[in-house]
C-alpha positions as CSV (number, residue, x, y, z in Angstrom):
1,X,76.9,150.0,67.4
2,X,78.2,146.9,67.9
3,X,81.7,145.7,66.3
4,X,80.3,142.4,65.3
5,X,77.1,144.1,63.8
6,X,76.6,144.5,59.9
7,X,76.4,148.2,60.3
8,X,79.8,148.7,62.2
9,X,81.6,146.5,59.2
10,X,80.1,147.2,56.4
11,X,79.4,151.1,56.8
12,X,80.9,152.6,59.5
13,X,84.3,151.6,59.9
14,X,84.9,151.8,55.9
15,X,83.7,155.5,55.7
16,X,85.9,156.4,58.7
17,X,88.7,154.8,57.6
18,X,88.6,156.6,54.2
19,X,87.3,159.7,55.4
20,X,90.1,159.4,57.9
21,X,93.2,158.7,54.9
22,X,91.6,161.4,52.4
23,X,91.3,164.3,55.1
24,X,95.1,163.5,56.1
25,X,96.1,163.8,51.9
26,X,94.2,166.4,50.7
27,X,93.5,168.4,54.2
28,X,95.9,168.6,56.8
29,X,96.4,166.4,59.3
30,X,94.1,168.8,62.0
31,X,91.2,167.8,59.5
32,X,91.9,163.8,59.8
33,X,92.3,163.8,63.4
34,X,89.2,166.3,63.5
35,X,87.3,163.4,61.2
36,X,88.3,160.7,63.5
37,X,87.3,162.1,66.6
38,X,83.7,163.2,64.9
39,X,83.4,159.2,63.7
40,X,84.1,158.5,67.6
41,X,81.5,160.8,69.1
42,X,79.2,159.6,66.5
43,X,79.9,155.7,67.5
44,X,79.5,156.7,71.2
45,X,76.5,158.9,70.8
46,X,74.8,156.3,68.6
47,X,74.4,154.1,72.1
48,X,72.8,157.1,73.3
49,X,73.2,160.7,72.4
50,X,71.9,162.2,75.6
51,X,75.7,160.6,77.3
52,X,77.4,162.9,74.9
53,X,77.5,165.5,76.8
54,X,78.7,163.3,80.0
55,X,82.0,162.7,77.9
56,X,82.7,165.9,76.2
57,X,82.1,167.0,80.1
58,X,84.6,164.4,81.3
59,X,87.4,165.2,78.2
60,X,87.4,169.2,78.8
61,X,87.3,168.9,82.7
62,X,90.2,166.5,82.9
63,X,92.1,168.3,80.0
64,X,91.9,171.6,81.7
65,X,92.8,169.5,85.7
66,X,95.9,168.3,83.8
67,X,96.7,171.9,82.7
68,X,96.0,173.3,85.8
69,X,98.3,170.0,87.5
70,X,101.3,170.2,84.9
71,X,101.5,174.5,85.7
72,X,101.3,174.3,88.8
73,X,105.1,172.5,89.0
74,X,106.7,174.8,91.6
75,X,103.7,174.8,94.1
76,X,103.5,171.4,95.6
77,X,100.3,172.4,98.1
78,X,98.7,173.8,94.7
79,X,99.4,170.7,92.5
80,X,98.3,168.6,94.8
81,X,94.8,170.2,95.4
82,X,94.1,170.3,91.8
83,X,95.2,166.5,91.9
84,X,92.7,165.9,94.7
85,X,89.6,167.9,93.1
86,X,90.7,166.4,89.5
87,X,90.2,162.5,90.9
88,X,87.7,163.6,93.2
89,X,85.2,164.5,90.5
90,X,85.7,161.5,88.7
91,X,85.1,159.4,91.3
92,X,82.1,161.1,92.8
93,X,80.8,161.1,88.5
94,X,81.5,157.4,88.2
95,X,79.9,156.8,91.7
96,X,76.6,158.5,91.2
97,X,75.9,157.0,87.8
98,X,77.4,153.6,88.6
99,X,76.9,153.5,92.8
100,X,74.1,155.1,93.6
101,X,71.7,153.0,93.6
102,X,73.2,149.9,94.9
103,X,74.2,152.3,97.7
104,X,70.4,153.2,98.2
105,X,69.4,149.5,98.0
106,X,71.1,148.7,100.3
107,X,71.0,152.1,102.9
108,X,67.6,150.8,102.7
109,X,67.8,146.7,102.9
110,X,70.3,147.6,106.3
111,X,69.0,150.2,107.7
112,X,65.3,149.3,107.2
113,X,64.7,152.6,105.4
114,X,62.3,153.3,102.3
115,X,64.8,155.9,100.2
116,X,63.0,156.5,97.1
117,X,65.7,157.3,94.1
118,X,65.1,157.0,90.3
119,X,66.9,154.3,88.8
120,X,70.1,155.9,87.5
121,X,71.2,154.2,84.1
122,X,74.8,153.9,83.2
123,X,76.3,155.4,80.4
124,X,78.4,153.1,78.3
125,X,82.0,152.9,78.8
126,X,82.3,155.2,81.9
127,X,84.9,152.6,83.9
128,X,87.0,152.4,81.1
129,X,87.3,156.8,80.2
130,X,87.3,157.6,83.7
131,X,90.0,155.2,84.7
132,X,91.8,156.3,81.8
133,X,91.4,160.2,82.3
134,X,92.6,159.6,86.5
135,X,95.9,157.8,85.3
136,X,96.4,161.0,83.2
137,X,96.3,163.3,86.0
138,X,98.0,161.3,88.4
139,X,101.0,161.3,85.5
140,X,100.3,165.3,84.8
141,X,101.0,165.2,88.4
142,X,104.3,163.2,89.0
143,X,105.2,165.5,85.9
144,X,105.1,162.4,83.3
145,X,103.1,164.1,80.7
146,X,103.7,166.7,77.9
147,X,102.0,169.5,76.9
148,X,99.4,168.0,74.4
149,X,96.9,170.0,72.1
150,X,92.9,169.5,72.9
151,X,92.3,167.7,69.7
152,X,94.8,165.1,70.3
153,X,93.9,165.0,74.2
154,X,90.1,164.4,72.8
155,X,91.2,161.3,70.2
156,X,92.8,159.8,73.1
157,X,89.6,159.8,74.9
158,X,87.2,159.0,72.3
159,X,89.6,157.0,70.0
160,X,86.5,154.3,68.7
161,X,88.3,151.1,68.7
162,X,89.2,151.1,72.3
163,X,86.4,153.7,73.9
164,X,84.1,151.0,75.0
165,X,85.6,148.5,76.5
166,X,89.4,148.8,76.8
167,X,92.9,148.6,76.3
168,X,93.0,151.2,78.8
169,X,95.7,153.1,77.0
170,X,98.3,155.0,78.5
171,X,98.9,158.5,77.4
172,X,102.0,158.2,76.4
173,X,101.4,154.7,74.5
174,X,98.7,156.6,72.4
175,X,99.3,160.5,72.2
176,X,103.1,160.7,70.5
177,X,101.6,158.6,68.0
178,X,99.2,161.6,66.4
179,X,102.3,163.8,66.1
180,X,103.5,161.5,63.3
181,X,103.5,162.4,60.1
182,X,103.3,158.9,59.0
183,X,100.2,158.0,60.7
184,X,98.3,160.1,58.2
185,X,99.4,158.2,55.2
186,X,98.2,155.0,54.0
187,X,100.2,151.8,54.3
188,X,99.1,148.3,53.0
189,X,100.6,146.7,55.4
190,X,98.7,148.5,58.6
191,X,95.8,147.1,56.9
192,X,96.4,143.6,56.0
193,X,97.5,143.1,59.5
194,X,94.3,145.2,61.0
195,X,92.1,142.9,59.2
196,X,94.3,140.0,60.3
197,X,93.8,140.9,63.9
198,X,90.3,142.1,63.8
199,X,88.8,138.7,61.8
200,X,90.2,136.8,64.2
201,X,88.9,138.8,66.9
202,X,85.0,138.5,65.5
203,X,86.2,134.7,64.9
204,X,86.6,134.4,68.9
205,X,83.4,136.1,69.6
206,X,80.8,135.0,67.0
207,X,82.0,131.6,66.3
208,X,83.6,130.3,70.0
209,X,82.2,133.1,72.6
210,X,78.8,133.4,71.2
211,X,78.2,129.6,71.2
212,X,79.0,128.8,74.6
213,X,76.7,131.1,75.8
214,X,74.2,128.2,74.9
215,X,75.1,126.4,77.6
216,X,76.2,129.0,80.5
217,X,73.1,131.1,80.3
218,X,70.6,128.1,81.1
219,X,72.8,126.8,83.8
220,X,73.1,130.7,85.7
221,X,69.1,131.2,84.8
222,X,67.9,127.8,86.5
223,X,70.5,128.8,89.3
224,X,69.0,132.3,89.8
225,X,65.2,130.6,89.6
226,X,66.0,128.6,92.4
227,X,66.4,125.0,90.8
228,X,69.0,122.8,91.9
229,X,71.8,121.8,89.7
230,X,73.7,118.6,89.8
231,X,77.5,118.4,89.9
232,X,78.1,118.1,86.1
233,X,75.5,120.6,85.5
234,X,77.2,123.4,87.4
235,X,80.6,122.7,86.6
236,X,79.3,122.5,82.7
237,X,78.3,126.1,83.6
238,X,80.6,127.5,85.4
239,X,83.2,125.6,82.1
240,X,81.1,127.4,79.4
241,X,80.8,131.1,81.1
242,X,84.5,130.3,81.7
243,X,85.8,130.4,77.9
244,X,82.7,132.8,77.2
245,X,83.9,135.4,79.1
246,X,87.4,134.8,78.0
247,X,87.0,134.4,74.2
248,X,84.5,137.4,74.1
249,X,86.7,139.9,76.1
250,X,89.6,138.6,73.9
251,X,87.7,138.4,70.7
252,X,86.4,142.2,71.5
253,X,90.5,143.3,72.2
254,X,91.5,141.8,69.0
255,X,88.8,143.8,67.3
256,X,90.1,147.0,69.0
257,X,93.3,146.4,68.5
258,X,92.7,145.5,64.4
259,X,90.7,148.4,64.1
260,X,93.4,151.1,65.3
261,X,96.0,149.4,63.6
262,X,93.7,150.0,60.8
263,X,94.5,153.8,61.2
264,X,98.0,153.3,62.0
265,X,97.4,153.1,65.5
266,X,99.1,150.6,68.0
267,X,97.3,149.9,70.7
268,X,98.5,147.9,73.9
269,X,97.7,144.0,73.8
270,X,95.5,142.8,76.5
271,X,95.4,139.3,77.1
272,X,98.0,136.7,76.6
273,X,96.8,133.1,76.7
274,X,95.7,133.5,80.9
275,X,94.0,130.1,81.0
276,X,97.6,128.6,80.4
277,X,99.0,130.7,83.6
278,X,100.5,128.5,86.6
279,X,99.7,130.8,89.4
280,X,97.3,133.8,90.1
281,X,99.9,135.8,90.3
282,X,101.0,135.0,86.6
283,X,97.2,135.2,85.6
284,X,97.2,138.7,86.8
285,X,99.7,139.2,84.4
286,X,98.3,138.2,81.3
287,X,94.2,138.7,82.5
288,X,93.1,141.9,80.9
289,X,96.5,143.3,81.2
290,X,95.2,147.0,81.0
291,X,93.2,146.6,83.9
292,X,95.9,145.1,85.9
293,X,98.8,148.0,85.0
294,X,96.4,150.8,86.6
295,X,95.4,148.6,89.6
296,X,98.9,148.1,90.0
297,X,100.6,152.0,89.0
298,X,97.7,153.7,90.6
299,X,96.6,151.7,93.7
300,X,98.5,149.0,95.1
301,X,101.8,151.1,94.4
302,X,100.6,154.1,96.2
303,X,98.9,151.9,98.7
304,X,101.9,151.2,99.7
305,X,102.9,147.9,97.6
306,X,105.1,145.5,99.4
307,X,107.5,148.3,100.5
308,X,106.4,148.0,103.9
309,X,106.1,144.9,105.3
310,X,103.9,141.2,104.6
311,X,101.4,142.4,106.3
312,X,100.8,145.2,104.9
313,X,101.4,143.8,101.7
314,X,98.5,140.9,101.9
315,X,96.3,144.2,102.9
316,X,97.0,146.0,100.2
317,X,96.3,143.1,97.7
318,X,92.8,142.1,99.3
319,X,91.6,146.2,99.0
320,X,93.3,146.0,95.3
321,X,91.4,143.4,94.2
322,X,87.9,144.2,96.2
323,X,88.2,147.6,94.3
324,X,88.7,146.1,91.2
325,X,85.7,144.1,91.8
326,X,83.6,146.7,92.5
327,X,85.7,148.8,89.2
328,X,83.3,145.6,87.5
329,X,80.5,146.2,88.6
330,X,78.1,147.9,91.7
331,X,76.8,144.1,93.3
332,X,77.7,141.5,96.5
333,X,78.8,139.1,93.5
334,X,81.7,141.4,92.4
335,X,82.9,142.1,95.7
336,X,82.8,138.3,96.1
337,X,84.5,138.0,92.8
338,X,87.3,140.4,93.9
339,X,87.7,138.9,97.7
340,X,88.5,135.4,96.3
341,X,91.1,137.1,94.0
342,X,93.3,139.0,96.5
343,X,92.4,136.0,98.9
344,X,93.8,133.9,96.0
345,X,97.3,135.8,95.8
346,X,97.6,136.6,98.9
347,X,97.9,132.9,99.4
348,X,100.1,132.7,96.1
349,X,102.0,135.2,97.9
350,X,102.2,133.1,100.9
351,X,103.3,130.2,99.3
352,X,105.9,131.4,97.1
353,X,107.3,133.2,100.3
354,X,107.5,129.9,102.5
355,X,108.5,127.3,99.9
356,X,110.5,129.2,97.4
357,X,109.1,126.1,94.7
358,X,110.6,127.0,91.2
359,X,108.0,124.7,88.7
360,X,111.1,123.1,86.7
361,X,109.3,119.8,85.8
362,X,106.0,119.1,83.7
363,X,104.9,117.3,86.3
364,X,104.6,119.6,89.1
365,X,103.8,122.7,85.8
366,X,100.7,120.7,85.2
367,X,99.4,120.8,88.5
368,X,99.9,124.1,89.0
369,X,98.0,124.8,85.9
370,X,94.8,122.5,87.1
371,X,94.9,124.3,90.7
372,X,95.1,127.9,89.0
373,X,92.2,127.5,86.1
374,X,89.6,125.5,88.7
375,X,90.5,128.4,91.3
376,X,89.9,130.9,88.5
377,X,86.9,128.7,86.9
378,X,85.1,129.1,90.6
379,X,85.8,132.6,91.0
380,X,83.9,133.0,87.6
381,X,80.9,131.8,89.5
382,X,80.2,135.1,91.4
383,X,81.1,137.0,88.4
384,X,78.4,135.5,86.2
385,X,75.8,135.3,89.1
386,X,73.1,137.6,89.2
387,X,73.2,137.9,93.3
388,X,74.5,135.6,95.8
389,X,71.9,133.3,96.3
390,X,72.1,132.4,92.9
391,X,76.3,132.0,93.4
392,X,75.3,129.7,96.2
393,X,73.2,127.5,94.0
394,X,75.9,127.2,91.8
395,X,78.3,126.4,94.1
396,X,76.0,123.3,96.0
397,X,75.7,121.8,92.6
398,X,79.7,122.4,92.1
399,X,80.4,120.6,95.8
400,X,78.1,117.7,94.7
401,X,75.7,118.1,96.9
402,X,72.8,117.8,94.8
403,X,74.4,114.3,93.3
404,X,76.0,113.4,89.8
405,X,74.0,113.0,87.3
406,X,75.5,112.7,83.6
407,X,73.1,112.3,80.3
408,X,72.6,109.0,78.6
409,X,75.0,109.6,75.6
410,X,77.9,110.5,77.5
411,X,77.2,107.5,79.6
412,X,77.2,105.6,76.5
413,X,80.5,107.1,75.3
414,X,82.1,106.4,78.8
415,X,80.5,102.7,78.6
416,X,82.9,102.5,75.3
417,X,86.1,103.0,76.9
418,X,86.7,100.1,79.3
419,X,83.4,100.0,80.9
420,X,83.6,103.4,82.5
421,X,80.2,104.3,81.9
422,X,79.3,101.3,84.4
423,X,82.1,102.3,87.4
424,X,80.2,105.4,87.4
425,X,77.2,104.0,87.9
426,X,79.2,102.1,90.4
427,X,80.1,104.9,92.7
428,X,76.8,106.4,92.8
429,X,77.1,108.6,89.9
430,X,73.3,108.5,88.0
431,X,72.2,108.4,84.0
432,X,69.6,111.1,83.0
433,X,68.5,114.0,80.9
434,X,69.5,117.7,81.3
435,X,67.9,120.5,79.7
436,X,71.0,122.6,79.5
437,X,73.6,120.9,77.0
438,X,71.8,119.9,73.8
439,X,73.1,119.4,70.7
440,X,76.6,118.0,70.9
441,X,78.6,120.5,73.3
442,X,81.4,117.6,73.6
443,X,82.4,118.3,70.4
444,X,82.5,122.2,71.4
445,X,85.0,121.3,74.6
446,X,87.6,119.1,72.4
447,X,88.0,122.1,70.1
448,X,88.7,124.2,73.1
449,X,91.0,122.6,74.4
450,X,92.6,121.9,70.9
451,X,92.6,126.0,70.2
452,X,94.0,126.3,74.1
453,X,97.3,124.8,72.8
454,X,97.5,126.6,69.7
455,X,99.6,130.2,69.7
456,X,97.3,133.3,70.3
457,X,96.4,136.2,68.6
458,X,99.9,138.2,69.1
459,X,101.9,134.8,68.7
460,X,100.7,134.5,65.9
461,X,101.1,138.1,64.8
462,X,104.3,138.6,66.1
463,X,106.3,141.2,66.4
464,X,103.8,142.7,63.8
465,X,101.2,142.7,66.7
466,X,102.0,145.4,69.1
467,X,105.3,147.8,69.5
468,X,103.8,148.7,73.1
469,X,105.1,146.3,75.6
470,X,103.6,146.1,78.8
471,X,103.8,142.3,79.4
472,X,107.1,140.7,78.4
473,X,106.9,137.7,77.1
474,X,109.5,136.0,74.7
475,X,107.3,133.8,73.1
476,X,105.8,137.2,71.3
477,X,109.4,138.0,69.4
478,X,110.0,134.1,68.0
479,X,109.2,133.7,64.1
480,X,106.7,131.0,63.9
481,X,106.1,128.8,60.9
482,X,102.4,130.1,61.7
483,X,103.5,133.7,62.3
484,X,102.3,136.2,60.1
485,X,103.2,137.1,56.8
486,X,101.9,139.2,53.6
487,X,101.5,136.1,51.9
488,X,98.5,134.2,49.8
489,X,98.5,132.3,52.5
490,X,97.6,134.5,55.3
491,X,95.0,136.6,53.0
492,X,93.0,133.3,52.0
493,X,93.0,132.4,56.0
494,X,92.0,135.8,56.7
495,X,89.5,136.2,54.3
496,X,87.9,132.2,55.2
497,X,87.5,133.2,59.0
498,X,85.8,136.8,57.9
499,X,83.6,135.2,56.2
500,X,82.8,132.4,58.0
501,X,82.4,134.8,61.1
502,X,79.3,137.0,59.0
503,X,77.9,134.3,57.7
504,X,77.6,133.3,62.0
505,X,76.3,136.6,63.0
506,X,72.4,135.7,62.7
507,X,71.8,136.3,66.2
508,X,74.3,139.6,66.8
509,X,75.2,139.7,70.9
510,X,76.6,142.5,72.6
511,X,79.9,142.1,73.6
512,X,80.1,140.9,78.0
513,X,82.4,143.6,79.1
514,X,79.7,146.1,78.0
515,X,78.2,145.9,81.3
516,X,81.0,147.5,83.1
C-alpha cells in the first residue's frame, strides 16, 4: 500500500486514525496503541504477508537482546556477548535476504564457479527496521535506554508512517512519546498541520518527482541498452534522476512525517534543502539526515572518528560511506556511489584542513554551491545505473565524448538571445532530435529552480514542524510571512495542492527508496 495510492488516503489511514482516537477515549490507551500497531502489521503484511513473520521475528528477538543487554549492567564480558550475538543476527538476517545473491554472483563471476542458489527476494523495509533495532541495542548497551513495555517497543518498530522507508527514529525520539497521556487525545491542531505536511509531501512526489521520471528513465534505459548518449542527453539525465530522487525521498518524508503528526506523533525531519549545501560535508548534513546520524553514532564514531589521527580519519570516512553504499543496495553501482562520496569528503576534509577558506562572500558561496551539486549530480549517475557499464555510458555522454547535440527548439530559443543558437553551432555544437525530452521539459527545469529558492517543508512549517532536533539550523525557528498558521489561508493552500496532487495520481509510482 502505497501512500500516494487511493487506498492508503481514502481508506486506510482515515480508519486508523479514528480507530486510533476512539480506542484511546472509550478504551484505554493499551487498546489504541494495540490498534495502531495492528493497522501497521496490516500495512506491512499487505506488501506481502508471508514477511510478517520476518518482523515480528526481528521485534521480539531484539526486544528480548535489549533485555538481556540492559540486565546484564554489572557483567561487562556478559553485556558485551549479548551485544555481539544481538548485531550479529541482524546482520547475518539482513545479509542473507539482501547479500546473498550478489555474493553468489559474483563467488561465481570470480572464481569461475556455477553456485546454483534460488533467487532470494527482499522483504520491504528490512534496511530501515534492522538499522533501527542495532542502534537500540548498541544504546541498551552503553546503558541509554529505559525499561520499555513490548507493546510500545513493537509501535516503535512497526509505527506505519515511518516503517518503510525512514526517518530512522531514535528510541528515545519516539518511545517517551506513547507514555503521554496527551497523545491519546484529539487535537485540531496535530491534524491541520499533519495534512499540511503530508499534502505537500504527495505534492513533491506526484506532481514534481513523478514527472521527471519522464525524462531520467529513457536516458538510464538507452544507457543500459548500449546506445550512446550525447553530452546534453546525459547530463539532462543525470539532471532529472537528480531532483527525482530528491523530491521523491523528500515528498515520501513529508508524508511520514504528516502522517504521525496526524496521531500526535513527532517524528525527526529528514532533509533540509541539500541541493543548496556548499560542501559535501554540509550535504551530509542535511541529505537524509537519519541515515547520516547512525552512520555517524554507530560507525564512523566507534571506527574510531577523527580521534586518532588524519589518516586514520580519511580511512574511516571512505569505509563509512562504502558501507553506506552497500546499506543502499547489494551492486558495483552502490559501492561506486559510496566510494565517490567518502572520496568526496575526504577531499572536503583535505581542503578545509589546508586552506582554512571561511565562504564570507556570494561570490566564492556560489561556486562552492556549483562544485558541490555537479559533484553530487555525477555521483547520482552510479546510483541510478543499473550496472557499471551502463554508468560508463553515462558518464562518456557526460565528458562529451559522444558530441553536443541540442534539439531544434532550444536551438531556436538560443538563436533569440543574441545569436547564441549560431555560436553554438560555431564551436561545433550540432542541431537535432532526441527521443528523450518531449513535451516542453524547459518549462519543468525553470520551476525547479524557482521552488529551489523558495523555503522547504519545515521552513515553512516552522517551529510547528518538528520538536526533535537533530540538524540545527536557525532558519527553522524564524517566523516567516509564509510560515504556517491556522488560518483560511493555509487551509485553502492546503486543500488546492491535495487536490491537485489526486487529481495527478493516474499513473500511481512506488515511491524510489522502496528498493533499499
Amino acid at each position: 500500500m502505497l501512500f500516494n495510492s487511493y487506498e492508503f488516503i481514502f481508506i486506510f489511514l482515515p480508519i486508523t486514525l479514528i480507530g486510533f482516537y476512539v480506542s484511546g477515549k472509550i478504551g484505554s490507551n493499551r487498546a489504541a496503541i494495540t490498534w495502531l500497531v495492528g493497522a501497521s502489521l496490516f500495512f506491512y503484511g499487505w506488501w506481502n504477508s508471508a514477511y510478517l513473520v520476518l518482523i515480528f521475528f526481528s521485534v521480539l528477538f531484539n526486544y528480548s537482546a535489549g533485555i538481556l543487554i540492559s540486565s546484564s549492567f554489572k557483567k561487562k564480558l556478559l553485556k558485551k556477548a549479548f551485544l555481539t550475538i544481538g548485531i550479529s543476527i541482524n546482520l547475518l538476517v539482513l545479509g542473507y535476504f539482501k547479500y546473498s545473491n550478489f555474493f553468489i554472483d559474483n563467488l561465481n563471476n570470480f572464481a569461475n564457479t556455477n553456485i546454483v542458489f534460488n533467487e532470494v527476494i527482499l522483504p520491504l523495509a528490512i534496511s530501515f527496521f534492522t538499522f533501527q533495532q542495532i542502534a537500540y541495542l548498541v544504546d541498551s548497551y552503553k546503558g541509554e535506554t529505559e525499561e520499555y513495555n513490548f507493546l510500545h517497543y513493537c509501535l516503535f518498530v512497526t509505527f506505519f508512517p515511518q516503517l518503510i522507508a525512514g526517518p530512522i527514529v531514535h528510541h528515545k525520539e519516539m518511545l517517551p512519546q506513547f507514555a503521554k497521556e496527551l497523545l491519546y487525545e484529539i487535537r485540531a491542531r496535530n491534524i491541520a498541520i499533519g495534512i499540511t505536511i503530508f499534502s505537500i509531501g504527495l505534492f513533491k512526489k506526484v506532481v514534481i518527482a513523478d514527472q521527471f521520471s519522464v525524462y531520467a528513465t529513457p536516458v538510464f534505459s538507452a544507457a543500459d541498452s548500449g546506445t550512446l548518449l550525447t553530452f546534453f542527453e546525459a547530463w539532462g539525465g543525470a539532471l532529472a534522476y537528480t531532483f527525482q530522487l530528491y523530491f521523491d525521498f523528500s515528498g515520501y518524508s513529508d508524508m511520514a512525517i504528516g502522517a504521525a503528526r496526524m496521531f500526535g506523533i513527532v517524528l525527526p525531519i529528514n532533509f533540509n534543502s541539500p541541493y543548496k549545501s556548499t560542501s559535501i560535508i554540509d550535504f551530509w548534513r542535511r541529505w537524509h539526515i537519519t541515515l547520516s546520524r547512525f552512520l555517524r553514532n554507530y560507525l564512523y564514531i566507534p571506527l574510531g572518528g577523527n580521534r586518532k589521527g588524519s589518516i586514520r580519519r580519511y580511512i574511516n570516512l571512505m569505509l563509512t560511506m562504502l558501507i553506506g553504499g552497500l546499506w543502499h543496495g547489494a551492486g558495483w553501482t552502490f559501492v561506486l556511489w559510496g566510494a565517490l562520496h567518502g572520496f568526496y569528503l575526504v577531499i572536503n576534509h583535505l581542503w578545509r584542513k589546508l586552506f582554512r577558506l571561511n565562504l564570507q562572500n556570494k561570490a566564492s558561496q556560489f561556486l562552492a554551491w556549483i562544485i558541490t551539486f555537479f559533484a553530487v549530480v555525477v555521483s547520482w549517475v552510479p546510483f541510478r545505473a543499473s550496472n557499471l557499464e551502463s554508468a560508463l555510458n553515462v558518464f562518456h555522454g557526460m565528458t562529451g565524448i559522444n558530441g553536443f547535440v541540442i534539439p531544434q527548439r532550444f536551438f531556436d530559443t538560443l538563436n533569440n538571445f543574441y545569436d547564441f543558437g549560431n555560436y553554438l553551432i560555431g564551436i561545433g555544437v550540432e542541431v537535432g532530435s532526441t527521443p528523450y525530452f518531449k513535451g516542453n521539459p524547459e518549462v519543468l527545469w525553470i520551476s525547479i529552480f524557482i521552488l529551489m529558492l523558495l523555503p522547504n517543508t519545515q521552513q515553512f512549517i516552522g517551529s510547528h514542524m518538528s520538536a526533535v532536533k537533530i540538524y540545527q539550523d536557525k532558519s527553522l525557528q524564524k517566523r516567516s510571512w509564509l510560515g504556517w498558521r491556522p488560518t483560511i489561508t493555509w487551509s485553502i493552500f492546503t486543500a488546492f495542492i491535495f487536490i491537485y496532487s489526486i487529481h495527478e495520481m493516474s499513473n500511481i509510482s512506488e515511491f524510489l527508496y522502496f528498493q533499499f
